[in-house]
C-alpha positions as a LaTeX table, in Angstrom:
\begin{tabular}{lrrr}
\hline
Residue & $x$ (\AA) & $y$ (\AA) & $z$ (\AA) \\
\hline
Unk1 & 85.08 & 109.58 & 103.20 \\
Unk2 & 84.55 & 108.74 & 107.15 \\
Unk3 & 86.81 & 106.00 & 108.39 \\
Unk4 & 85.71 & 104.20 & 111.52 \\
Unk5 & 89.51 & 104.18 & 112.53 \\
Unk6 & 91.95 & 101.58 & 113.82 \\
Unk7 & 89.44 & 100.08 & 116.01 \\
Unk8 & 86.50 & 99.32 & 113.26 \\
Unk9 & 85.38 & 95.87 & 114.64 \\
Unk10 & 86.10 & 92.70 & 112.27 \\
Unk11 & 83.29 & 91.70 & 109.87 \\
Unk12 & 82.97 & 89.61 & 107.14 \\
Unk13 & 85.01 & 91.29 & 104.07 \\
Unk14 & 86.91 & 93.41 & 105.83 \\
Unk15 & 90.02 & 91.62 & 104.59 \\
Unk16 & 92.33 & 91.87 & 101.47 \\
Unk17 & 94.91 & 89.41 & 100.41 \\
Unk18 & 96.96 & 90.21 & 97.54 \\
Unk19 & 100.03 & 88.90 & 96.01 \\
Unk20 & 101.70 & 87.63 & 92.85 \\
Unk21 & 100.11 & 85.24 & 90.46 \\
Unk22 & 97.04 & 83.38 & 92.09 \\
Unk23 & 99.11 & 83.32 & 95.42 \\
Unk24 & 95.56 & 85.12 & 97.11 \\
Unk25 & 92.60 & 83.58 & 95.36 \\
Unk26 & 94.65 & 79.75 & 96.31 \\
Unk27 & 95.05 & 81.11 & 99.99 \\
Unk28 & 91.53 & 82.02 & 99.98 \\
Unk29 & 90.15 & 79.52 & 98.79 \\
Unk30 & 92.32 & 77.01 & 100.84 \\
Unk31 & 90.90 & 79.04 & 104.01 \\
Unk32 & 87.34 & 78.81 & 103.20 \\
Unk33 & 87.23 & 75.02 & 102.07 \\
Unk34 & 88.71 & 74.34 & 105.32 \\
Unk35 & 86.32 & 76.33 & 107.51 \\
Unk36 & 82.80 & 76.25 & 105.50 \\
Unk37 & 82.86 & 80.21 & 105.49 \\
Unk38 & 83.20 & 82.94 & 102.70 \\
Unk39 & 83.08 & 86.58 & 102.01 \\
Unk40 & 86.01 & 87.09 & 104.43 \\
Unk41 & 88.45 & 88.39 & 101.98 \\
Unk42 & 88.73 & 90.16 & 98.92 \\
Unk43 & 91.66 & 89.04 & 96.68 \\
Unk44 & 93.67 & 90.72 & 93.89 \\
Unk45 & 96.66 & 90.19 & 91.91 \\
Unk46 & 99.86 & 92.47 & 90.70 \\
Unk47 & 99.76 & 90.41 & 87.49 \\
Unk48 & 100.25 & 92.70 & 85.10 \\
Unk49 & 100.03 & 95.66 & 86.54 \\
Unk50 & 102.47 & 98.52 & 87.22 \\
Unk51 & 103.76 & 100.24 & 90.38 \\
Unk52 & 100.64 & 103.27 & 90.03 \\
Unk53 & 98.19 & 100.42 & 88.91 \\
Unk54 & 98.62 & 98.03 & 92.01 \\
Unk55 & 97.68 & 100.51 & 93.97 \\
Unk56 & 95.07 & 102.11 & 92.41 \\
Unk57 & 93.42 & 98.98 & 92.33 \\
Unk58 & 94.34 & 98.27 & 95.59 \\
Unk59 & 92.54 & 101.57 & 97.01 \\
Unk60 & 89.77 & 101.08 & 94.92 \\
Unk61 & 88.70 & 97.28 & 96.48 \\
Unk62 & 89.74 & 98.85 & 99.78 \\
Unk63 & 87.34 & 101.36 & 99.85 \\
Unk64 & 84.63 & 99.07 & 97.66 \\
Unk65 & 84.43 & 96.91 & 100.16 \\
Unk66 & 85.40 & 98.49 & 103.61 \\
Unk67 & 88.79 & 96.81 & 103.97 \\
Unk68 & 90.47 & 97.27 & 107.10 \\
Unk69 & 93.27 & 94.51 & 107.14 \\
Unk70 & 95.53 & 93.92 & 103.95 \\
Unk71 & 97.01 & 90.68 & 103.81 \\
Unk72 & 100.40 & 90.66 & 101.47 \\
Unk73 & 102.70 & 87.63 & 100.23 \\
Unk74 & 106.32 & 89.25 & 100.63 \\
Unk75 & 107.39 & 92.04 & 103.04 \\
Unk76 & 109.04 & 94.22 & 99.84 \\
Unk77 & 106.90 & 93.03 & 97.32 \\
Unk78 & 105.08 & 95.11 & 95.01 \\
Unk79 & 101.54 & 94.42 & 96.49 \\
Unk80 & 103.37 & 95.64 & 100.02 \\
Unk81 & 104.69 & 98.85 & 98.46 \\
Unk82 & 101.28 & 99.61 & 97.43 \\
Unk83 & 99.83 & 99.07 & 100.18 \\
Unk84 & 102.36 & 100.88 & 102.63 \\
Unk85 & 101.77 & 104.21 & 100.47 \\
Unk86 & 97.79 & 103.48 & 101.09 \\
Unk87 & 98.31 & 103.39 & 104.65 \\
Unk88 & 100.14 & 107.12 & 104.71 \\
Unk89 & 96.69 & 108.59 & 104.56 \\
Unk90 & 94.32 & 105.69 & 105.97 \\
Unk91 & 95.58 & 105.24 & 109.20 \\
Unk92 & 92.36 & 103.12 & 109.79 \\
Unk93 & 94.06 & 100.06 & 107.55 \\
Unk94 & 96.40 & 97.54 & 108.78 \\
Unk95 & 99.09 & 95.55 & 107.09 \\
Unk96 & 100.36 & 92.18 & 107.25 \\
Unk97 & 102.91 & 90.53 & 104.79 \\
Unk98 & 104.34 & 87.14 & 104.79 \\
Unk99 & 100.79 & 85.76 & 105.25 \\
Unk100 & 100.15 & 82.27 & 105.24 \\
Unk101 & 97.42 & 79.62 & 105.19 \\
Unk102 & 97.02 & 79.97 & 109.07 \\
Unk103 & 97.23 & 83.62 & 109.03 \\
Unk104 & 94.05 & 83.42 & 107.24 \\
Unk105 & 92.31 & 81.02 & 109.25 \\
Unk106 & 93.18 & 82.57 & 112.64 \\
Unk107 & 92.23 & 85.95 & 110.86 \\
Unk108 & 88.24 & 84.32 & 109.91 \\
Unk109 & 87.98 & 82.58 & 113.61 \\
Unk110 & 89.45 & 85.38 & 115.94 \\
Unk111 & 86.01 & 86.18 & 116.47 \\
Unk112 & 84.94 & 89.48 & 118.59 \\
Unk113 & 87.33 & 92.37 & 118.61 \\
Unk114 & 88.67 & 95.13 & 116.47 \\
Unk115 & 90.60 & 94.60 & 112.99 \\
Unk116 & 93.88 & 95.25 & 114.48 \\
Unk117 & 93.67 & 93.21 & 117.14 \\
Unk118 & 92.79 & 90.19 & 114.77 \\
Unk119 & 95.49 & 91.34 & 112.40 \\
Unk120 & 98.16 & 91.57 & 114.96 \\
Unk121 & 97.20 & 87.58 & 116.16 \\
Unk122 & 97.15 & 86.51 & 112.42 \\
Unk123 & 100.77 & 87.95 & 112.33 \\
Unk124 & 101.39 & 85.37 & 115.68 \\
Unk125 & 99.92 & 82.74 & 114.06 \\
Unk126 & 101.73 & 82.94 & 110.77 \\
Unk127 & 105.20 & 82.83 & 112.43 \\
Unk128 & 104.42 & 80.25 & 114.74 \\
Unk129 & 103.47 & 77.75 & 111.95 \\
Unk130 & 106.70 & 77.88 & 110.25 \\
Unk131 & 108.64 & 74.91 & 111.13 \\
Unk132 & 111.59 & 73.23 & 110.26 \\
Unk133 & 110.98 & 69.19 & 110.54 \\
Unk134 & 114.05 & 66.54 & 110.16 \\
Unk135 & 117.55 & 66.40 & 110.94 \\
Unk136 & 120.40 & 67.20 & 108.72 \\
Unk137 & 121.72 & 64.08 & 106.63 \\
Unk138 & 118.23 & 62.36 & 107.62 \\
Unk139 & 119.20 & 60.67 & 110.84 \\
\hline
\end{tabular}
């Protein structure tokens, strides 16, 4: 199989999030009640599954449905480890763990540009929406 490369522009289901439990199919479908839009994103869980089964399944949505960005819950998570062995021989893929609800959102609005590049401002958008709110001993 052909890959377009790192620089495959963004299109609609060129996305995976995966994680444990429903962690993707509630992200998803958090992102596309806010914004009206679907097909974005595939989603798939490790529930289940073993080590060699994540990521078959894993490399069989990716190339099903011409994923470019994974989307993972925790940096050494099982879904991650899966996905970092995928991206040994498809250099074309990109990864992103720790994704959030704006992750996703950013990810479906950034619009014009390649897969990376959305990826990469995703991974900005995620870490800027972590806050810490209140002051110790609630004064």
């Amino acid at each position: 199989m052909s890959s377009a490369g790192p620089a495959a522009e963004v299109s609609p289901a060129t996305a995976l999030v995966a994680g444990h439990g429903e962690f993707a199919t509630g992200l998803v479908s958090a992102a596309e009640q806010i914004t009206g839009q679907h097909g974005f994103f595939a989603t798939m869980t490790n529930r289940d599954l073993g080590a060699d089964d994540i990521e078959l399944q894993m490399r069989a949505i990716v190339t099903a449905r011409g994923v470019r960005v994974i989307f993972t819950d925790l940096p050494a998570g099982s879904c991650t480890i899966a996905a970092r062995r995928i991206l040994r021989d498809r250099p074309d893929i990109t990864l992103v763990t720790g994704a959030n609800l704006a992750a996703l959102l950013h990810f479906m609005s950034h619009g014009a540009g390649t897969a990376y590049e959305a990826a990469v401002g995703a991974a900005e958008r995620a870490r800027s929406s972590v806050l810490v709110v209140g002051v110790p001993g609630g004064r």
